[in-house]
C-alpha positions in Angstrom: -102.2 -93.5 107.7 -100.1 -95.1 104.7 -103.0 -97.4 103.9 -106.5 -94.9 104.5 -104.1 -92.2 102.0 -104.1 -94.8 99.7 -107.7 -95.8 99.5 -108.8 -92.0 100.2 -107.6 -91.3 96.2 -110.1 -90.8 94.3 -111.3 -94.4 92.8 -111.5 -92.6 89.1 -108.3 -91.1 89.1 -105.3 -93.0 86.7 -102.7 -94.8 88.7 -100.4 -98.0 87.0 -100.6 -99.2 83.0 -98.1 -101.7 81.7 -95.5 -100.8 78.6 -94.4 -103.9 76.6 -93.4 -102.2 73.7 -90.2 -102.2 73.4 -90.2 -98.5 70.8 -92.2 -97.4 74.3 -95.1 -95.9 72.7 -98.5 -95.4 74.0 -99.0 -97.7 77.3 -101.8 -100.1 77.2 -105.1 -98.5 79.0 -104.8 -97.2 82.6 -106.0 -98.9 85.4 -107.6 -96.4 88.0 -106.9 -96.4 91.7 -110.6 -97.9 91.8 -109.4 -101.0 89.6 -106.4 -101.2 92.2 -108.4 -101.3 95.1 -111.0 -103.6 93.3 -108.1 -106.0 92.3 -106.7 -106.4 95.7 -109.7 -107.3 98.0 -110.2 -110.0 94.8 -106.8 -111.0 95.6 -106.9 -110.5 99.4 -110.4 -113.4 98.7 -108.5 -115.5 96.9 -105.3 -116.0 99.1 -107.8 -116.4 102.5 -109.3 -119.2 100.4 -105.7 -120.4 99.8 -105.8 -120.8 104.1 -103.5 -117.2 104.4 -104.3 -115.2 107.6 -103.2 -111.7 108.5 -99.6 -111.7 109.8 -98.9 -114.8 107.4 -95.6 -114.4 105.2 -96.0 -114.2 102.0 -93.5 -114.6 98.8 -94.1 -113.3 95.4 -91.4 -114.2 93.4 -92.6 -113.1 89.9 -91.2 -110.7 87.3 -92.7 -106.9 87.2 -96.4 -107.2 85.7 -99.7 -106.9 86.7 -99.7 -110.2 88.1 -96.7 -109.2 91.1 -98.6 -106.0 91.4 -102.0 -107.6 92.4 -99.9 -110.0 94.9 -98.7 -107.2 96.6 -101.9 -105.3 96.3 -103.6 -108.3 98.0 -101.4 -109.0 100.7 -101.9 -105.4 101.6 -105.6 -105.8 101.6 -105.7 -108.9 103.7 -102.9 -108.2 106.0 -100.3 -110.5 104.8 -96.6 -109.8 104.9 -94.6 -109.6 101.4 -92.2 -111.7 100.9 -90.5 -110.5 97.4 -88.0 -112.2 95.8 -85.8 -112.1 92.5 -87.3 -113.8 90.3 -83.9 -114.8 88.6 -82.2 -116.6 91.7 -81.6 -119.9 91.5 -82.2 -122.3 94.4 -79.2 -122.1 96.2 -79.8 -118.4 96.2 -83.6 -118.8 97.3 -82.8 -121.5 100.1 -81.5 -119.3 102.9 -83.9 -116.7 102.7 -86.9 -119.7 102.6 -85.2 -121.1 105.7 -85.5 -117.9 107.4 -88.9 -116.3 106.8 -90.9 -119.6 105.9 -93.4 -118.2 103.9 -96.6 -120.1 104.2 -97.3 -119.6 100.3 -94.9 -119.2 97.2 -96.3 -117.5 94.3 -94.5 -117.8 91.6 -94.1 -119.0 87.8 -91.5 -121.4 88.6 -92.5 -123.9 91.2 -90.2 -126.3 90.9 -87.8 -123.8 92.1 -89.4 -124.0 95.7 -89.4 -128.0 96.5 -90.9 -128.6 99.9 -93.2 -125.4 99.5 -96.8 -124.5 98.8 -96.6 -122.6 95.8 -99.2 -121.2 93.1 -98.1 -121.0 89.5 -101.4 -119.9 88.0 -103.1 -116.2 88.0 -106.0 -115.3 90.8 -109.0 -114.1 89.6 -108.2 -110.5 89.3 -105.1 -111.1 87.1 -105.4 -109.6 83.6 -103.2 -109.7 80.7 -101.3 -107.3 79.6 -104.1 -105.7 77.5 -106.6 -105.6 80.6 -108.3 -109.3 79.7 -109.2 -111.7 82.6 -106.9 -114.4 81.8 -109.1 -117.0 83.4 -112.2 -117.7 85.0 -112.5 -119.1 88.6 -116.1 -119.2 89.5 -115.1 -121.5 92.4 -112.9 -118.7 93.8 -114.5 -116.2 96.3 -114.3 -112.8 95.2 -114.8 -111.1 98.0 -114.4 -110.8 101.5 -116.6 -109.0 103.9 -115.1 -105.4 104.9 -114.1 -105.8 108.3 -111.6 -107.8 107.1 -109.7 -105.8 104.4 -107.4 -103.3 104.8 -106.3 -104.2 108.4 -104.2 -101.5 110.2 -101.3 -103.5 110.6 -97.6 -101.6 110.6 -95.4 -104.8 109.4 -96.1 -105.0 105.7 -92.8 -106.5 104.2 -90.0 -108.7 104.4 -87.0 -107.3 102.2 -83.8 -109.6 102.6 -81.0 -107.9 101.8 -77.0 -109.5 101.6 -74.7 -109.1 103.8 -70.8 -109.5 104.3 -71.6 -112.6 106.2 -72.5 -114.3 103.1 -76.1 -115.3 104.6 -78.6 -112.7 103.5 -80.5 -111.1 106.9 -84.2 -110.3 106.6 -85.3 -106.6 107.1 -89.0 -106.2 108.3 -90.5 -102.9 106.9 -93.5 -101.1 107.9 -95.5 -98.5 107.0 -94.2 -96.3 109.5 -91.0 -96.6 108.4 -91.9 -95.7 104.2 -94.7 -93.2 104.6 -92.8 -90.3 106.8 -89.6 -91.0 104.4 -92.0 -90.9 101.6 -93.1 -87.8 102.4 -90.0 -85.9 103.2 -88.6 -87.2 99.8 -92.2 -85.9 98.3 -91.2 -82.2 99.5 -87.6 -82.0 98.9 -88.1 -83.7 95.2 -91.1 -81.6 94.3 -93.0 -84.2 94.3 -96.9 -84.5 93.0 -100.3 -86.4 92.5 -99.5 -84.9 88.6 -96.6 -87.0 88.4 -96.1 -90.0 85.8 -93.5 -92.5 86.6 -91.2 -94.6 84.6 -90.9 -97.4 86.7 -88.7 -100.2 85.5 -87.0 -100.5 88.8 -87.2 -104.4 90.1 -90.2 -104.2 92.8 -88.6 -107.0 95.1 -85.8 -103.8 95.6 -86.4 -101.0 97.7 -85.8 -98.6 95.4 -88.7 -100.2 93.0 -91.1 -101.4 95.6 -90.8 -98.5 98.1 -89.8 -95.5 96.3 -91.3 -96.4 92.9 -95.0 -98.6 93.6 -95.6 -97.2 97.3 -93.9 -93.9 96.3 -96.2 -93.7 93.2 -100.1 -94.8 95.5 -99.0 -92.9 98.6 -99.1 -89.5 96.7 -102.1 -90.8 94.2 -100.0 -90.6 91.2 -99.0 -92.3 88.0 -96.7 -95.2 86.7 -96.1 -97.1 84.0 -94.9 -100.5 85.1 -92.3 -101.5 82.5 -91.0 -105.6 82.5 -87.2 -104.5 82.9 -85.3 -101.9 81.7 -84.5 -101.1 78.1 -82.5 -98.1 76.6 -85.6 -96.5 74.8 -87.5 -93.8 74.4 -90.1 -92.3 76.6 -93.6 -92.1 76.4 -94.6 -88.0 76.4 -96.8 -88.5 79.6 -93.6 -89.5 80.9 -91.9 -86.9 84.2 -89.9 -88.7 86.6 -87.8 -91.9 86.1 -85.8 -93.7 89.0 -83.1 -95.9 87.5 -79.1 -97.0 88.7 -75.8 -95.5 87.1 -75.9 -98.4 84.4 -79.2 -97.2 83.0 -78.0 -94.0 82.0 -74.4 -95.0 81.0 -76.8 -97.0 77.9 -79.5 -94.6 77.8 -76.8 -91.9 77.2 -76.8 -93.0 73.0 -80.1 -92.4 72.6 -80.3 -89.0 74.9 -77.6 -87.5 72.3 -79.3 -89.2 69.7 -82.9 -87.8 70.5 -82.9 -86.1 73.3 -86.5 -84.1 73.8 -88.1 -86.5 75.6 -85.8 -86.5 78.1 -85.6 -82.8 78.2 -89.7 -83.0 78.9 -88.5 -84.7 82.3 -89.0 -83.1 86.1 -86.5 -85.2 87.1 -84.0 -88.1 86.8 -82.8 -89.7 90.3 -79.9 -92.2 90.3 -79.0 -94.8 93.4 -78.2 -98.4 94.5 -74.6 -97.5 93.5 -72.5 -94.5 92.4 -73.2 -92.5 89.9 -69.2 -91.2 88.3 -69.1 -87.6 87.1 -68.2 -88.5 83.2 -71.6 -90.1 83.1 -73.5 -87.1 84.7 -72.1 -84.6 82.9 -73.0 -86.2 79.5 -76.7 -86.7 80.3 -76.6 -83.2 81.4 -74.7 -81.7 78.3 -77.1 -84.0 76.6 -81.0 -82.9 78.4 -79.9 -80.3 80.4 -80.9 -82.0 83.1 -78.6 -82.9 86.4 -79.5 -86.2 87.6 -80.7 -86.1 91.6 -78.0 -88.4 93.2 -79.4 -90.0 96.3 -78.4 -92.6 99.1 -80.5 -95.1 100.5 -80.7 -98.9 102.1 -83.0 -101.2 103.0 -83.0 -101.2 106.6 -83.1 -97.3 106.6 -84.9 -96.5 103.9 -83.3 -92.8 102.3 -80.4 -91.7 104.0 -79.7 -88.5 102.1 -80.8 -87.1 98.5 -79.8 -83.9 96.6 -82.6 -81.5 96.1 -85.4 -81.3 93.3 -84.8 -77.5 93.4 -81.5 -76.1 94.3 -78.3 -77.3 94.1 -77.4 -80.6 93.0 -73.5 -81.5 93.2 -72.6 -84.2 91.2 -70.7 -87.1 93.0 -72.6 -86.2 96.5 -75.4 -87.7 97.2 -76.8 -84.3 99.0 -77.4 -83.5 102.5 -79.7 -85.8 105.3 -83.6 -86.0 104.1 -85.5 -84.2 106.4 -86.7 -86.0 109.7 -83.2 -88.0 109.6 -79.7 -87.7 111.2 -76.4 -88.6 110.1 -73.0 -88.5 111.2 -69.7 -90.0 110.7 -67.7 -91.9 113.5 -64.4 -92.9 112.0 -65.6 -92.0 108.9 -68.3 -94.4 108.4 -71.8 -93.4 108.2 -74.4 -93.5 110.8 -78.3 -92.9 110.6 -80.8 -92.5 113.2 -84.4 -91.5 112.9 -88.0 -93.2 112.8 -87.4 -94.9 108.8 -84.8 -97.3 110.9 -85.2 -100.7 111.2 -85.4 -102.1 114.3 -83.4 -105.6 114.1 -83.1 -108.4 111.2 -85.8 -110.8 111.0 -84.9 -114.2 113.8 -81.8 -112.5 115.0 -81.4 -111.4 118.8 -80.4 -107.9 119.3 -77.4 -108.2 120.8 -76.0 -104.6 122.2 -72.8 -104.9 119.6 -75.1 -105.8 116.8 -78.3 -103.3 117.7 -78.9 -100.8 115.5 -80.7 -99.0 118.5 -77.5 -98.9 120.4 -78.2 -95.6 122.5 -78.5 -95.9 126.4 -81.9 -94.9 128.0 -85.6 -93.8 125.9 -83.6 -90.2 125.6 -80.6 -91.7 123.3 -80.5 -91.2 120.0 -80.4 -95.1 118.0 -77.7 -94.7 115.4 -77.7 -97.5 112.6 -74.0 -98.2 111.3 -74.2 -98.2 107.5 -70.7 -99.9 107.0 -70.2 -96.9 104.2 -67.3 -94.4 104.5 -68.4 -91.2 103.5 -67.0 -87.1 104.1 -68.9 -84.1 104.0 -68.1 -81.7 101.5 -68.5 -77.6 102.5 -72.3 -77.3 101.7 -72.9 -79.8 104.0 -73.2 -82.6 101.0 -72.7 -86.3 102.0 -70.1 -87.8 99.4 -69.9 -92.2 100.1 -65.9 -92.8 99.5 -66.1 -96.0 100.1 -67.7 -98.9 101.3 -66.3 -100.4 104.6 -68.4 -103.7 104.3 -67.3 -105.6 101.3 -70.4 -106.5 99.5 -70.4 -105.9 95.7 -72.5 -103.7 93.6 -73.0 -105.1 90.5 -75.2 -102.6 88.3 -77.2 -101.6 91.4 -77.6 -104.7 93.0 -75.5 -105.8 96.4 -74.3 -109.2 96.0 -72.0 -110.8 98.5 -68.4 -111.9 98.1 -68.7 -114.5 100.8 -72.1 -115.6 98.9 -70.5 -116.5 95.9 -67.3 -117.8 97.5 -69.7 -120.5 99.1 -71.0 -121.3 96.3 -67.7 -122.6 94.8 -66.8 -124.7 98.5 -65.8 -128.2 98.1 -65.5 -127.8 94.5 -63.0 -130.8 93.1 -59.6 -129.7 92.0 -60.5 -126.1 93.4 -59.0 -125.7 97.3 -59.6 -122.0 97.8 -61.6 -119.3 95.9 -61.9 -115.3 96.8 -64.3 -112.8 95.6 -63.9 -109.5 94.4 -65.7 -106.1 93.0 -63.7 -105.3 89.7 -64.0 -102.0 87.9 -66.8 -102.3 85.2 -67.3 -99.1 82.5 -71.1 -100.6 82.3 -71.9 -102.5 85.1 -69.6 -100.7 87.8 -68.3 -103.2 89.6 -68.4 -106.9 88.0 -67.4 -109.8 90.4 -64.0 -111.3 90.0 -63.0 -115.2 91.2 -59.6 -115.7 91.8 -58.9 -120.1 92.2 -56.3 -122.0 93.7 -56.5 -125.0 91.6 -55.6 -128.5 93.2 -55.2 -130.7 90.2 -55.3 -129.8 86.5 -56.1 -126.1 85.8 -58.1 -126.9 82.9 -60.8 -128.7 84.3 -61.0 -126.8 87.6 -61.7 -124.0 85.4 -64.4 -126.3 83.8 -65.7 -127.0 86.8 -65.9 -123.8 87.9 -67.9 -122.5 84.9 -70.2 -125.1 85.4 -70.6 -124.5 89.3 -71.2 -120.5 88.2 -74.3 -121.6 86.8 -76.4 -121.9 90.5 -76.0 -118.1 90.8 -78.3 -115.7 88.7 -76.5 -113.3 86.3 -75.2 -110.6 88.1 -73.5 -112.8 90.7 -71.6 -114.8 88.5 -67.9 -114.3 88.2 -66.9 -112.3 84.9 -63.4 -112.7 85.5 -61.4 -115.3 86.7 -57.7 -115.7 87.6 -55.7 -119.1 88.6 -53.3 -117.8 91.5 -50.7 -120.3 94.0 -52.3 -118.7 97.1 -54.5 -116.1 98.6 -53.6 -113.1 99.9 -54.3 -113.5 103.6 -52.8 -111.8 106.5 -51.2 -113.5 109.6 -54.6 -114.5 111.2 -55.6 -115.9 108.1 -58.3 -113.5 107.0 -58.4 -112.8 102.9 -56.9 -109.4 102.1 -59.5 -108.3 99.2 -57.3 -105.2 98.7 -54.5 -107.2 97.8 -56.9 -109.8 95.8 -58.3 -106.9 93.5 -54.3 -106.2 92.8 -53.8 -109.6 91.6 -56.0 -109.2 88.3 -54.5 -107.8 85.6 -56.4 -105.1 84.0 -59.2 -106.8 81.8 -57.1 -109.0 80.8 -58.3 -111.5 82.6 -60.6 -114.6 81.0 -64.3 -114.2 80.8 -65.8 -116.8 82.9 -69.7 -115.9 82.1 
């Protein structure tokens, strides 16, 4: 259904251009949902010549362009799983997830990042640049392949990896199945159309870029301009939805006050992948008059729970369940059941304790334990109040404290090191490292710059503190609570 929707549009009608201009005026010419179809049965040719079948993994590790789109577009078209990755991690970062999925192809500007696996650092035929110019010519290259074999009806389309508290990120298969009902609930309760023009900046190796924003955008037959990354800057006037995290708008907010008509010409504004705080909401809204939609999602369920396009949107809430799920709270923590759940991560046994389809018989509900705290407030509003897993979320992205902590094991002069989420007016959360040095404090502190260098950006420690022990309770295990206590209020060294 996902995939015949998507070819059904018609082949004239505008669907992606790219923005690299940073004043964000005029994007460069529209390709049409012909040009998208056109560009991945190229690309679907080229990877069967590069030996990929259907049901082969796939990773695209490449930065938001044209280029990542056709990859996707063509492992769609041939039947290929995605494998997307962050184009910023570093090897240490990439190895695990490699190790687990063993893609039979990288693609990828960086190649030497990937030692040991087949990768492709050049464009396919159909890649353009950034003014709609084939970059190359392949006459070699077969540039098409007969119909019977594009466009497969196969469910599994993607591999997302997400981190987890165990340090070691897990693999989350996603199908088509699992987006397109979502997709459509969220289509209905956002006011969603084919009219719509996106702003889409949003990483596509994320869910909330890759599903929500590309799928999102060709499921309905819509519009979006692809941007590079995000900058704070003004918006195009075919411009009506945008999809960003809390950061985003805390350094948008400047230029709302400072011009803010064409953000008052928005539908809508939707904020996730953290927590949105009230201060921040209120100002964009005193700014545009507009309320931005809070929502909750994850990558193994897809969305959770959204406030509405029309009606009442409560700040700090992240609304009730989207229609076609369920969720309660056991304890406290938040549970989800319905068809957008996963059903196991990728190479691990479904052990009852771990199952997220833990109900007894084909009648029982399958709940999905989020590891999130939440409360209901008296509209029947899901408010998240905590998180009871202790990843991170550094400007919208989940990075794990046992993730970084591993990267630092063995260190010399270093004997322990803990990792915490710190308070960040920007970012949210920033990670903290707190070292028990074995030597001289100096150079372990050295040493530990240096070693912060393997992780990407985000994940490096912004703060770091030099205590005699960790906080650990009689078993052993690290109290973070009593870690975060330990760092003095921004006073702590920058360690970036």
């Amino acid at each position: 259904m996902f995939l015949s929707r998507f070819l059904d549009h018609d082949p004239a009608r505008p669907a992606l251009a790219t923005s690299h201009d940073a004043t964000a005026t005029a994007p460069s010419r529209w390709l049409t949902y012909g040009d998208l179809r056109a560009r991945g049965e190229s690309a679907a040719a080229w990877l069967a010549s590069e030996g990929v079948r259907p049901g082969d993994i796939v990773a695209i590790h490449l930065e938001n362009s044209l280029d990542l789109v056709d990859a996707h577009l063509g492992c769609m078209a041939l039947g290929a799983v995605r494998l997307p990755l962050n184009p910023h991690y570093r090897e240490a970062e990439l190895t695990p997830i490699l190790e687990d999925a063993a893609p039979c192809l990288v693609i990828t500007a960086a190649p030497e990042r990937f030692p040991g696996f087949r990768s492709f650092s050049g464009p396919h035929p159909a890649a353009q640049d950034r003014d709609g110019a084939p970059l190359h010519e392949a006459p070699d290259q077969p540039t098409s392949l007969p119909a019977d074999r594009l466009w497969p009806d196969r469910d599994l389309t993607a591999l997302l990896f997400t981190s987890g508290t165990t340090g070691r990120p897990k693999g989350v298969p996603q199908t088509f199945s699992m987006w397109g009902a979502n997709l459509d609930a969220l289509a209905t309760l956002w006011q969603l159309s084919g009219d719509d023009c996106l702003w889409l900046a949003l990483p596509l190796f994320h869910t909330h870029g890759l599903v929500l924003g590309l799928h999102g955008t060709l499921l309905r037959g819509s519009r979006a301009i692809l941007r590079p990354r995000f900058e704070p800057v003004l918006l195009p006037g075919e411009v009506t939805h945008v999809y960003g995290v809390p950061t985003w708008y805390r350094r948008w907010l400047p230029v709302m006050q400072a011009d803010p008509e064409p953000f008052r010409r928005l539908t809508l504004m939707v904020s996730g992948s953290d927590g949105l705080d009230r201060a921040t909401s209120d100002a964009v809204y005193a700014a545009t008059g507009h309320r931005i939609l809070e929502r909750y999602g994850m990558t193994e369920t897809v969305m959770i729970c959204s406030n509405p396009g029309r009606g009442e949107r409560r700040a700090g809430t992240v609304g009730p369940p989207v229609p076609g799920v369920s969720v309660r709270l056991v304890d406290g923590e938040v549970q989800v059941s319905g068809p957008s759940v996963y059903s196991g991560y990728w190479g691990q046994p479904l052990r009852v304790a771990e199952s997220p389809r833990s109900g007894s018989g084909a009648e029982a509900p399958a709940w999905f334990s989020t590891g999130d705290a939440g409360e209901w407030d008296d509209a029947g509003y899901l408010r998240i109040v905590g998180r009871k897993k202790e990843l991170i979320i550094v400007g919208g992205v989940n990075v794990s404290p046992a993730e970084v902590e591993a990267i630092y094991a063995g260190l010399p002069g270093v004997r322990e090191v803990g990792a915490v989420g710190l308070p960040d007016d920007d970012l949210n959360e920033v990670v903290g490292l707190a070292v028990v040095v074995d030597g001289d404090v100096a150079e372990a502190l050295a040493a530990v710059r240096e070693r912060g260098q393997m992780l990407s950006g985000l994940k490096r420690p912004r703060r770091v503190i030099v205590l005699d022990a960790l906080p650990r309770n009689a078993l052993g295990k690290l109290q973070r609570g009593a870690l975060k206590a330990a760092f003095p209020g921004g006073s702590a060294p920058d360690a970036t």
